[in-house]
C-alpha positions in Angstrom: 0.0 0.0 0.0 1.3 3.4 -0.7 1.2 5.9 1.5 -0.8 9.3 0.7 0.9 12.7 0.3 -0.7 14.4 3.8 0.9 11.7 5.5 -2.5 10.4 6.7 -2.1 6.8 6.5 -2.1 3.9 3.8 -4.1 4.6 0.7 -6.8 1.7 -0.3 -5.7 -0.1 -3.6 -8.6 0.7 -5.9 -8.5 -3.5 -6.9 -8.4 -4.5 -3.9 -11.6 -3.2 -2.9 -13.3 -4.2 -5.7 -12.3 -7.8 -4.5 -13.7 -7.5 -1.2 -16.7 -5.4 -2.8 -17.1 -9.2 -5.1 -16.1 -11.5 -2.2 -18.9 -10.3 -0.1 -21.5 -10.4 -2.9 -20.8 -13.7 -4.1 -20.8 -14.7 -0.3 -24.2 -12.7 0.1 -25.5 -14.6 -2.8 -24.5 -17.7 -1.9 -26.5 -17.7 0.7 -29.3 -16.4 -0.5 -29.2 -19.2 -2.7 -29.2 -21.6 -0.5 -31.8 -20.1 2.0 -34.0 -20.2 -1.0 -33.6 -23.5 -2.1 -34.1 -24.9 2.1 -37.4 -23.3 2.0 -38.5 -24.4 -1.4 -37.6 -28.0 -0.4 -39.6 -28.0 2.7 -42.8 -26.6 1.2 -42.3 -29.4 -1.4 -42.4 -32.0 1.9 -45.1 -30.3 3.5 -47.3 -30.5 0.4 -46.7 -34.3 0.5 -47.1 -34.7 4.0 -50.3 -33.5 3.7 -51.8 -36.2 1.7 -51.6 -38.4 5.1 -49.0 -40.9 3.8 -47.0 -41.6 7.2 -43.3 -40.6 6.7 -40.4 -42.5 8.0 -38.3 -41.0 11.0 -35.3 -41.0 8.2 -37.3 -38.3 6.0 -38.4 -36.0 8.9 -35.0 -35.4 9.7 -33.8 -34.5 6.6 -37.3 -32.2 6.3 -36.4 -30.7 9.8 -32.7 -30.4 9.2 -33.4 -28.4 5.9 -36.3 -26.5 7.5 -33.4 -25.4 9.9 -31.1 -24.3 7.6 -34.1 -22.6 6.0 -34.8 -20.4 9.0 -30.9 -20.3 10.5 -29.4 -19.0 7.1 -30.8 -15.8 7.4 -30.0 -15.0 10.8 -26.3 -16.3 9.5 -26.3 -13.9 7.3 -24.6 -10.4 8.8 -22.2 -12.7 10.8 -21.0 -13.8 8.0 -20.6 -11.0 6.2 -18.6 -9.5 8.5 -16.3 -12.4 8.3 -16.1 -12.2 4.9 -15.2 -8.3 4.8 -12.7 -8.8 7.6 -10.8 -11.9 6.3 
């Protein structure tokens, strides 16, 4: 990093930033994605559940597990962004 002129401190490298600026969007969308695709796969269960078939104890784990990451994600979210832009 250079140093600016005023002698105020380490100028930010114009490319760097834009690779934080991209790390943290793809990061953001990334889990967005997956949020989306948790909640999309338990409404898909709960329509067939509702039919009355009994389920084995094998599927409603997998259904509560993803309904989990359905509701965690979110919440995951600014934590991790933080991470991101700090790493």
């Amino acid at each position: 990093m250079a140093r600016r002129r005023d002698g105020a401190g380490p100028r930010p490298v114009p490319g760097l930033l834009a690779l934080f600026q991209r790390d943290r969007a793809v990061a953001l969308g990334a889990l967005l994605l997956i949020t989306l695709l948790a909640w999309l796969y338990t409404l898909r269960w709960s329509a067939h559940s509702a039919t009355g078939s009994s389920e084995r104890l094998g599927v409603l784990i997998a259904m509560w597990s993803v309904m989990m990451i359905a509701m965690m994600a979110p919440m995951a979210a600014p934590p991790i962004a933080i991470f991101v832009r700090l790493s």
